[in-house]
Structures are given as C-alpha cells and as structure tokens.
C-alpha positions as CSV (number, residue, x, y, z in Angstrom):
1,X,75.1,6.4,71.6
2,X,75.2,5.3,68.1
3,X,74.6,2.0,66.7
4,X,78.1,1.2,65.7
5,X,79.4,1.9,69.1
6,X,76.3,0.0,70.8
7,X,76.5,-3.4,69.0
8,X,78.7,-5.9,71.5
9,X,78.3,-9.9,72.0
10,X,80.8,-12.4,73.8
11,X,83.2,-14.5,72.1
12,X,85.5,-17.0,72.7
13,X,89.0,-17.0,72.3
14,X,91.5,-19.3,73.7
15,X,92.4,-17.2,76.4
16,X,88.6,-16.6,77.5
17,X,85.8,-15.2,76.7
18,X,86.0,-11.2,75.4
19,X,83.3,-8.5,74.1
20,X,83.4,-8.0,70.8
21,X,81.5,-5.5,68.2
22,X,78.4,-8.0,66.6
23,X,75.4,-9.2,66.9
24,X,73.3,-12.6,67.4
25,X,70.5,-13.1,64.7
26,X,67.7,-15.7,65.9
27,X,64.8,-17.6,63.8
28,X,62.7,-18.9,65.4
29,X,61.0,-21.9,63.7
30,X,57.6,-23.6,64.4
31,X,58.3,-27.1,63.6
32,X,61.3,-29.0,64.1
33,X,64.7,-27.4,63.7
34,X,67.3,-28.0,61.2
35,X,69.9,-30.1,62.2
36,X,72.5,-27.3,61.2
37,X,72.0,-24.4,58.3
38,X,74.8,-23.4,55.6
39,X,75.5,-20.4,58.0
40,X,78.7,-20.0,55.5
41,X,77.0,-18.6,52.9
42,X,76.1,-15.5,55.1
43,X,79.6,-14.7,54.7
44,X,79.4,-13.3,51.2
45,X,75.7,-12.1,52.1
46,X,77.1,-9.4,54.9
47,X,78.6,-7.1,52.2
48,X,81.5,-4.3,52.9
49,X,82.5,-5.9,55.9
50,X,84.1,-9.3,57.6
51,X,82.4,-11.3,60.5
52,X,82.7,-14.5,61.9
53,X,80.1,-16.9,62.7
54,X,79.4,-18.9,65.3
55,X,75.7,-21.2,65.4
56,X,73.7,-23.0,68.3
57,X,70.4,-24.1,68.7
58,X,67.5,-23.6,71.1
59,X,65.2,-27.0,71.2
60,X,63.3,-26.2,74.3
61,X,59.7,-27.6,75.0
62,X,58.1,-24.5,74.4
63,X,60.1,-23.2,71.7
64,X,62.7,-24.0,68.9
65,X,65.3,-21.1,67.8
66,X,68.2,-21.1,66.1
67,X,71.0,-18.8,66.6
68,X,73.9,-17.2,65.1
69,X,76.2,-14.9,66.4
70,X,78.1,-12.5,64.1
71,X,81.8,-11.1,65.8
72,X,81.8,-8.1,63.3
73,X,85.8,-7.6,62.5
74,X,85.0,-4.9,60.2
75,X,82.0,-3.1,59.9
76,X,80.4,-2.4,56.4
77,X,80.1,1.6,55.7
78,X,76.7,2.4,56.5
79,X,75.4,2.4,53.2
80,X,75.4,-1.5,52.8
81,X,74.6,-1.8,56.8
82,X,70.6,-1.8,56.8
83,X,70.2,-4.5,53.7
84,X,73.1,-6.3,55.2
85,X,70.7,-6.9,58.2
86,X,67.7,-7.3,56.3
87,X,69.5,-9.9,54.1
88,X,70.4,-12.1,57.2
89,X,67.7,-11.5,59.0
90,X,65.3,-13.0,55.4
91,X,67.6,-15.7,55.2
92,X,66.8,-17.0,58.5
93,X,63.2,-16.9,56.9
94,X,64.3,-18.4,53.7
95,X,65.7,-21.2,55.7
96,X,62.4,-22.1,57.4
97,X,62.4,-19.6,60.4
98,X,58.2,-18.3,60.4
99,X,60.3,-14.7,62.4
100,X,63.7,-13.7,63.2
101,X,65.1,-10.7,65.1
102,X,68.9,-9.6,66.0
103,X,70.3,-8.0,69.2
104,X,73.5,-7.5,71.1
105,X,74.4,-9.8,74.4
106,X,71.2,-9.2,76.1
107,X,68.6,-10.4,73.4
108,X,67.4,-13.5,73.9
109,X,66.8,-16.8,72.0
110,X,63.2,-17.2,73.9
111,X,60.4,-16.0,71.6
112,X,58.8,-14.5,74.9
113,X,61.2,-11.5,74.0
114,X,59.2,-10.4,70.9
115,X,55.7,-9.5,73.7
116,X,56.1,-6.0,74.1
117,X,56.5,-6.2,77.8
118,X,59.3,-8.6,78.0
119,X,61.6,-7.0,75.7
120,X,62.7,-3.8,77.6
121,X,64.6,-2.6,74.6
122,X,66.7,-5.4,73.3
123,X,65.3,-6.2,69.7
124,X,67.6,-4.0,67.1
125,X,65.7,-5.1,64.1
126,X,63.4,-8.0,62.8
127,X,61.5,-9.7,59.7
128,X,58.6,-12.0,59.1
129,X,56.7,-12.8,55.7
130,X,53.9,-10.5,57.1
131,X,55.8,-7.9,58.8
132,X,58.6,-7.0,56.4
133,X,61.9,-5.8,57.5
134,X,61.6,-3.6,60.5
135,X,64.9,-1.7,61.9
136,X,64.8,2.4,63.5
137,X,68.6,3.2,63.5
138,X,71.3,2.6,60.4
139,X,74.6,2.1,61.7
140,X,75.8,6.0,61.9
141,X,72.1,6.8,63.7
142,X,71.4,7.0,67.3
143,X,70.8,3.4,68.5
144,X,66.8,2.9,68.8
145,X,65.9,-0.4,69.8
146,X,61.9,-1.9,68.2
147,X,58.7,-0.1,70.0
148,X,55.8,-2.1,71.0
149,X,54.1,-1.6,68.2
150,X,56.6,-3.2,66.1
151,X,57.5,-5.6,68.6
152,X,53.6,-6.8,68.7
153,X,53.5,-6.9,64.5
154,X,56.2,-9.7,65.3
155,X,54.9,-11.2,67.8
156,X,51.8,-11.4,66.2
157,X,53.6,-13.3,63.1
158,X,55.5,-15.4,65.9
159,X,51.9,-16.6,67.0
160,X,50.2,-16.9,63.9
161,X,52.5,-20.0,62.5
C-alpha cells in the first residue's frame, strides 16, 4: 500500500474519537523535558499542505518524550513530502530532542521502540545529530517502515546521550 494511503492516527472531535490521515512525531530528550515547545511554528514548516497539531508529553522514570500528532487535512504533493518530514523531525532536535522518529497509531512514545526487536515495523522515518535523516518510502512509494540496521543507528544515538 502506499505511503499516503498508510499514514492514520486518532483524533478527537466532539463527537468522539475518529481515524484520520497523519502522523505522531516524538523526541525523545535525555534531560528534563520542556514544559511545552512553540509546536505552532511547525505549521509554516510542513509546506504544500495543512495539519493540525496536537502535543503531550511522556515524563516516565525511564524515559522523557515529547509528542506531537499531526491530523494531515491536506497532504503536500510529494515533492515537498520527504523534507517536510525531515524538517519536523530536526526541529524536534533543534528543540533539545538528542533523536526523534514519526509513525502512524501504532508507534510508540517509549524509546524501547527504536531496539530492532521491539519495533516490528512501526518507525516510518527518523533523525539524530549522528544519524542524519533516515526515511525508505516518499509519499507516492510503497510504504517501507525502518530496518534494523537503521533502527540500531538510532538507537545507538538514543543511547549515546
């Protein structure tokens, strides 16, 4: 199936909770986390297309995350996709995030995810200082999740910080 037709999160709406095209992005940071990021200016970042953002944050004792879902209203025409990606998943860096990685629904929050092992195919793309960008499908291309050799790279980066 291709990307564009694979990409679904849940959103709320006043009459209950719906799936909707998007993604969640997640940083994970290796100190404490921000009390709340200027998630607003990743509107004009995420050019071509319109989204809407919603934000939480993990503080568990083993790890600290911070989340944002996009509801994509519009998607961007596949030319501007992959750097729109890229874009949010650096600024999550930029903002103090040591590695950050984006999925549908079933990614997960919980750094364990990035271990090669535990992901079972949920990690669409990700980005750490050492690792660079990594993504395998643009929006038009057959959806293909991270291997575990790019899954160890940032999990590797995860541990490192």
């Amino acid at each position: 199936m291709k990307t564009k037709q694979s990409l679904g999160i849940f959103w709320n709406f006043e009459s209950g909770q719906e799936e909707v095209d998007g993604l969640i992005f997640y940083g994970l940071w290796s100190d404490e986390l921000p009390k709340k990021l200027e998630t607003q200016s990743l509107q004009n970042l995420f050019i071509g297309g319109i989204i809407e953002i919603n934000e939480a944050r993990f503080d568990a004792d083993d790890y600290k995350t911070y989340s944002i879902s996009f509801y994509i209203k519009s998607f961007p025409k596949a030319e501007f996709w992959l750097n729109n990606i890229k874009v949010c998943l650096s600024w999550l860096i930029d903002n103090g995030a040591i590695v950050s990685w984006c999925g549908s629904e079933s990614c997960s929050p919980n750094p364990e995810i990035l271990r090669p092992r535990n992901s079972a195919g949920n990690i669409y793309a990700g980005y750490s200082i050492p690792t660079g960008f990594i993504c395998n499908a643009n929006l038009e291309d057959e959806l293909e999740y991270l291997n575990d050799q790019q899954l160890q790279k940032l999990n590797e980066a995860s541990i490192k910080n």
